[in-house]
C-alpha positions as CSV (number, residue, x, y, z in Angstrom):
1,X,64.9,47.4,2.0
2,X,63.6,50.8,1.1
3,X,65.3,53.0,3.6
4,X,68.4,50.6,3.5
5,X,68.1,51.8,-0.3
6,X,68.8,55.4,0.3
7,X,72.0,54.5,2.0
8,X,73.2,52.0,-0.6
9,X,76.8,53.1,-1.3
10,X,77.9,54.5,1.5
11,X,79.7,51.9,3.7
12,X,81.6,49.5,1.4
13,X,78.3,47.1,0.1
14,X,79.0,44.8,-1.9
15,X,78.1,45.4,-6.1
16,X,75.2,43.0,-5.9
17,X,73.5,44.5,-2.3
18,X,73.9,48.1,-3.9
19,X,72.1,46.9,-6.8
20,X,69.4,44.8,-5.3
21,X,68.7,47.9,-3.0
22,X,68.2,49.9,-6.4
23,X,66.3,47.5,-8.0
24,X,63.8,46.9,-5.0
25,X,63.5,50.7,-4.6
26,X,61.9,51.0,-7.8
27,X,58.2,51.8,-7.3
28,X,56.3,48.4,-8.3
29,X,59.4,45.8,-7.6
30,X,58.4,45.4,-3.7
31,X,54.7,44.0,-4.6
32,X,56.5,42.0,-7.5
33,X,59.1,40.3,-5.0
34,X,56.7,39.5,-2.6
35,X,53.9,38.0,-4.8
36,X,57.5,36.2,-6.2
37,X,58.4,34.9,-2.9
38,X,54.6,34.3,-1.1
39,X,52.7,33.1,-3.7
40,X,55.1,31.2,-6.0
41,X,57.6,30.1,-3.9
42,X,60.3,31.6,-5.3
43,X,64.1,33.1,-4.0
44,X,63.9,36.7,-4.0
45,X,67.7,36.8,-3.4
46,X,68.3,34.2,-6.1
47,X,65.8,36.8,-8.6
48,X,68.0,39.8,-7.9
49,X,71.6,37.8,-8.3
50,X,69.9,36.9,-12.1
51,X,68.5,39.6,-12.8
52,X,71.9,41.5,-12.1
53,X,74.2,39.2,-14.7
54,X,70.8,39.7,-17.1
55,X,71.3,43.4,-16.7
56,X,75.0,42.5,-17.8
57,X,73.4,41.4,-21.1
58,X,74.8,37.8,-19.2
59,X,72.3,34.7,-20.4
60,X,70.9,32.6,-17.5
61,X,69.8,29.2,-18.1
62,X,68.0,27.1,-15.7
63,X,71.3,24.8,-14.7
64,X,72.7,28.0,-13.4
65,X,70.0,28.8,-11.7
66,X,70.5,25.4,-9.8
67,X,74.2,26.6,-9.4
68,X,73.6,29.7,-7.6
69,X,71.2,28.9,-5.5
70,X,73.4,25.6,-4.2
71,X,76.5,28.9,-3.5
72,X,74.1,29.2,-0.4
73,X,74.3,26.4,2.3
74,X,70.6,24.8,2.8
75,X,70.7,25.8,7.3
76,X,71.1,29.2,6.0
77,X,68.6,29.3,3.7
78,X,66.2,27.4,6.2
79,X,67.0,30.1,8.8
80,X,66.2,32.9,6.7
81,X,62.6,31.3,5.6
82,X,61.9,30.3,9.5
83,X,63.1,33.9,10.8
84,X,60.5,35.2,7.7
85,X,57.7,32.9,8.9
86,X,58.1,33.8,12.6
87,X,57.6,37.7,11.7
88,X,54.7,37.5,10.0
89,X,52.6,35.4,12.0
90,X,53.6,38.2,14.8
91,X,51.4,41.1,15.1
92,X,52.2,44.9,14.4
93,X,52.0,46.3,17.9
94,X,52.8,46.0,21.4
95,X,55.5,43.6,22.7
96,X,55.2,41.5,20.1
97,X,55.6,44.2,17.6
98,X,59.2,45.2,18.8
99,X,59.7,41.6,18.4
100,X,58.9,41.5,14.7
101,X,61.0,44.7,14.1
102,X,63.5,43.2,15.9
103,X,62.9,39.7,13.5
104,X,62.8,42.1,10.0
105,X,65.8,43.4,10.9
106,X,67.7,39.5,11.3
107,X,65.8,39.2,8.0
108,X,67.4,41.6,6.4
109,X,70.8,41.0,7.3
110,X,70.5,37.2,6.4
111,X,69.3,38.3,3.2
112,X,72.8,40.7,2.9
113,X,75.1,37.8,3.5
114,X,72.9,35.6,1.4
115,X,73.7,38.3,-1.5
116,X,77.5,38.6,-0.5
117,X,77.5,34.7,-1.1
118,X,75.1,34.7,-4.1
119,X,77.9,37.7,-4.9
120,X,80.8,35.5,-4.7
121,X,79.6,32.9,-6.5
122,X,78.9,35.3,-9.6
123,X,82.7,35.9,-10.3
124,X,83.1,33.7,-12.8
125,X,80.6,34.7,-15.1
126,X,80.6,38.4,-13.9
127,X,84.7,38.5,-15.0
128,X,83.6,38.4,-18.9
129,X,81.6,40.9,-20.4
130,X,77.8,40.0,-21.4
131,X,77.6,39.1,-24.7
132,X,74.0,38.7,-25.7
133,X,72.8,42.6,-24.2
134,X,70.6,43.1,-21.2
135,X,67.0,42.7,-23.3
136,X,67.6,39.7,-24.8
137,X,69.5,38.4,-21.4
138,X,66.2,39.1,-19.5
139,X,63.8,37.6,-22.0
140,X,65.9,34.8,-21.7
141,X,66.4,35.1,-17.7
142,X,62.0,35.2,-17.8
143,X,62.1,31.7,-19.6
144,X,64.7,30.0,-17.3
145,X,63.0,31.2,-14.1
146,X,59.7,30.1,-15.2
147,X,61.4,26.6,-16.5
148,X,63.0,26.7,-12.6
149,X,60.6,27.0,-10.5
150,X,57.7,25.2,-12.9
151,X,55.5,28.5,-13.2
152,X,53.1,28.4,-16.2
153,X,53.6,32.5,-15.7
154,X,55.9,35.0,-14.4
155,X,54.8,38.2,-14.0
156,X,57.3,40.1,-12.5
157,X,57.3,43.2,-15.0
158,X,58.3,46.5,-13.5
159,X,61.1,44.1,-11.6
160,X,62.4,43.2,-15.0
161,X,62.4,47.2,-16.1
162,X,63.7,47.9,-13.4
163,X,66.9,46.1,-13.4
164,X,66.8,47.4,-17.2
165,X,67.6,50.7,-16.1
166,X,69.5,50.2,-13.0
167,X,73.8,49.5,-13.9
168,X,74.9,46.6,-12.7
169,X,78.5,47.5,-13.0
170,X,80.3,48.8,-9.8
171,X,81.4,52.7,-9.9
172,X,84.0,53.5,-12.0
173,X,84.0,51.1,-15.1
């Protein structure tokens, strides 16, 4: 996502991809995601489409959570963790390293339309304008993914910065 990350922009992405690249480019948010996704289970895609209405100053509760996470059929979401689970039982080099390139890359672009989807779904609330400002949106957003995916902790904090700083509005507004 990190070289994908210096050509966000350039070829008609969607608002969301171009600020998922930006967000994961941030030193920090890679290890974050991962720990997210590996050790607690939890939707890196589904992270990144909250954190961006958060960074709206849009409140997330855990129902909407729910929501978004239903705007993606359950075979494509299967696919995506199978084509993940294949790649990294592969090793580094030889054949089977080509193959596990070849497997990151059909990660990454089921990851892309899982955003456009996750994207689409956002409409609704991305049509208003946030009305309780980005740090109270992502304290909140913090609560209601802990509450979601029944963590006792989540530690994701140079993720939550960096969607802080990163717009979450498309160019020109």
């Amino acid at each position: 996502m990190r070289q994908q990350a210096r050509n966000a922009g350039t070829t008609g992405e969607g608002v969301l991809w171009r600020f998922a690249l930006a967000v994961y480019a941030e030193p920090g948010v890679k290890a974050e995601c991962l720990h997210f996704q590996d050790r607690q289970k939890g939707d890196v895609c589904l992270l990144l489409a909250a954190l961006f209405l958060a960074a709206r100053g849009i409140g997330v509760e855990p129902g909407a959570l729910g929501r978004l996470e239903r705007a993606v059929p359950w075979p494509a979401r299967l696919h995506l963790r199978l084509a993940r689970g294949l790649r990294k039982r592969l090793p580094r080099d030889g054949g089977a390293g080509r193959l596990r390139k070849a497997l990151l890359a059909h990660e990454l672009s089921l990851e892309r339309a899982r955003l456009a989807r996750l994207e689409a779904a956002l409409a609704p609330e991305c049509a208003g304008r946030g009305d309780i400002g980005p740090d109270t949106a992502l304290r909140l957003l913090a609560d209601s993914l802990a509450d979601f995916y029944r963590l006792d902790r989540l530690h994701l904090p140079a993720t939550f910065a960096a969607a802080g700083r990163i717009r979450a509005r498309p160019r020109g507004r």
